[in-house]
C-alpha positions, 0 to 999 in steps of 0.5 A: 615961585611962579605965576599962573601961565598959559596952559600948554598940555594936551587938549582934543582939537576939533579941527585936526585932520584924521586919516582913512585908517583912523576913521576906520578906527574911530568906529569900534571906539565910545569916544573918538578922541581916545583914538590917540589908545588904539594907536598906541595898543597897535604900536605896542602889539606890533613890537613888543609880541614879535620880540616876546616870540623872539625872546622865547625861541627854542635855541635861539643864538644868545647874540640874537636873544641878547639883542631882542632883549635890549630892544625889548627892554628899552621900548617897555622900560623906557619908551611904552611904559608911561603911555601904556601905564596911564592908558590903562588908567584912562581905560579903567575910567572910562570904557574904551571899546564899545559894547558891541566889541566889548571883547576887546576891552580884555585885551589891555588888561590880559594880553598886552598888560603883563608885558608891564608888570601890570597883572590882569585885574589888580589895577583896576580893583586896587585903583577904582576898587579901594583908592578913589573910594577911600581918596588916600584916607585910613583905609586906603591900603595905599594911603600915604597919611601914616608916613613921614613924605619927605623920608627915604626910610618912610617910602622904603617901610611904604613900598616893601608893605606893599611888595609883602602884603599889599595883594592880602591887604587889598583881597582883605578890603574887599571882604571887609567892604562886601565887594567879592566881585572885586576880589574874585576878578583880583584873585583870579588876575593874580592866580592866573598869572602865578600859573602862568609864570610858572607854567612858561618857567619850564619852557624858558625860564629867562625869558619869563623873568625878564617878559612876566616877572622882572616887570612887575617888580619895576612897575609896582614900584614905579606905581607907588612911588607915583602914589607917594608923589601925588599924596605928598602934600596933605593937610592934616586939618582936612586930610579928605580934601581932594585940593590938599591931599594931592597935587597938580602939575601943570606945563610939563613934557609928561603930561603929553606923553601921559595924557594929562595924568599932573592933573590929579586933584581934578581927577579925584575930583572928576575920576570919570572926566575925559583925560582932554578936559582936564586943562580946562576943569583945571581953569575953570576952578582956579579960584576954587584951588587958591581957596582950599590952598592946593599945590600946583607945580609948574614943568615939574612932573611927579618923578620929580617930586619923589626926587626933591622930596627925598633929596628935601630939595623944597627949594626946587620944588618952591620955583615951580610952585605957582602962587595962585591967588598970591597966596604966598609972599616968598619962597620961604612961606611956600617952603615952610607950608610944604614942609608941613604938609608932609608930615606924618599924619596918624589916622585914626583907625576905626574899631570895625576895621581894627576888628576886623 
């Protein structure tokens, strides 16, 4: 176990100097302390657009094309793909664009989002569309409640639903909820890119697998086992709890990169709350933490959890568990608790939905 230490993530600083370019960029942004976004976004078109230019040349020489492939690859797998994922995020949260420049809001979802995996639309009407409204209850389609958290079989039946029907399932929620903006702005990013790939298919079918279709299958699988970390640990008496029903990891190198995303239990708690504001809400409701008995993980991030969880490695996970509150005697009484708080849970599905 660990104590509650001084918070080392990521806050806004007042007094950092800002440079010609970026007071220039500050000016088509709501908030100025997203500036951290456009830089990002320019950094991604800058790279990855002239690679995909490359990557889809006309007889093109197979060394160069190779080439243009590993480093394609490398900045989408390995060096952009946080960033941009929790950006999209934070953008879906809170506008990033000003409404006088509104246009350009279309940019991270359209254009620079399918270089992700990310289809236009279906992340924003999945996340704030059904997630955060439902918070990993019974209908929640994403929702972990009705699995065993600390099984690989469990997360294989979890990520092959989704990869099968969670598109249907997702289209089905909206027209049961009576949301068919939603549904048509899901249906429309979906189609749109089907069309899309199949179009660019014709003109080089290598390049669209590995630009338009290999991405999707990594990032829907990487987003969902990001889910199944965060809704891990949830305690079945109170299983609508926002404290424990996910988790908070603090002091971590991830929450740097990807802009305070351990935080989740305030983000469920606060979805609109400033991505720079989270350490302090953090410290502001500690007690509140300690009083409904959330977990909070200290220099772990969620890959983290999925890989101790899967390997049951609770030991692991009892180190960087922070007893705020002394809640806990020893590892052994924070081991047993985790454990609990992983079983499967069997909702309790209404009769309108099984109606439905």
């Amino acid at each position: 176990m660990k104590h509650l230490a001084p918070l080392t993530d990521p806050v806004y600083d007042q007094t950092a100097p800002l440079s010609r370019f970026g007071h220039f960029l500050v000016q088509f942004i709501q908030d100025k302390r997203d500036l951290p976004f456009v830089y990002l976004i320019l950094e991604i078109s800058c790279t990855l657009l002239p690679l995909v230019a490359v990557l889809f040349w006309p007889n093109l020489d197979s060394r160069v094309w190779w080439a243009a492939l590993a480093v394609y690859m490398f900045l989408t797998t390995f060096y952009f793909k946080g960033p941009f994922g929790l950006m999209l995020h934070c953008t879906s949260h809170r506008i990033l664009f000003k409404k006088k420049y509104a246009q350009f809001n279309h940019y991270i979802p359209w254009v620079i989002g399918p270089l992700f995996g990310q289809t236009p639309e279906t992340y924003f009407t999945h996340h704030l569309g059904m997630h955060h409204p439902e918070n990993n209850m019974e209908h929640d389609e994403s929702s972990t409640m009705d699995y065993q958290r600390d099984s690989i079989l469990s997360f294989g039946r979890y990520l092959g639903s989704f990869f099968l029907v969670g598109i249907p399932r997702l289209a089905q929620y909206f027209t049961r909820n009576q949301k068919p903006k939603l549904r048509h702005r899901l249906l429309r990013g979906e189609v749109v890119y089907i069309v899309a790939c199949i179009g660019l298919a014709f003109v080089n079918l290598p390049a669209t697998f590995v630009v338009l279709v290999l991405p999707v299958l990594v990032t829907r699988a990487v987003m969902m086992l990001g889910n199944w970390s965060q809704h891990s640990f949830i305690d079945a008496n109170d299983p609508g709890n926002c404290y424990t029903n996910s988790v908070t990891c603090i002091n971590t190198k991830y929450n740097h990169k990807c802009w305070n995303d351990g935080y989740h239990i305030s983000h469920h708690l606060k979805p609109a709350l400033h991505w720079t504001e989270h350490p302090a809400a953090f410290l502001k409701d500690v007690d509140k933490y300690a009083q409904n008995d959330a977990i909070v993980f200290d220099g772990i991030h969620f890959l983290h959890i999925f890989a101790y969880l899967m390997t049951r490695r609770y030991d692991l996970l009892a180190r960087h568990f922070v007893n705020i509150g002394n809640r806990y005697a020893s590892d052994a009484e924070v081991i047993s608790m985790l454990k609990v708080r992983t079983q499967r849970i069997v909702p309790v599905v209404s009769s309108e939905r099984v109606a439905a």
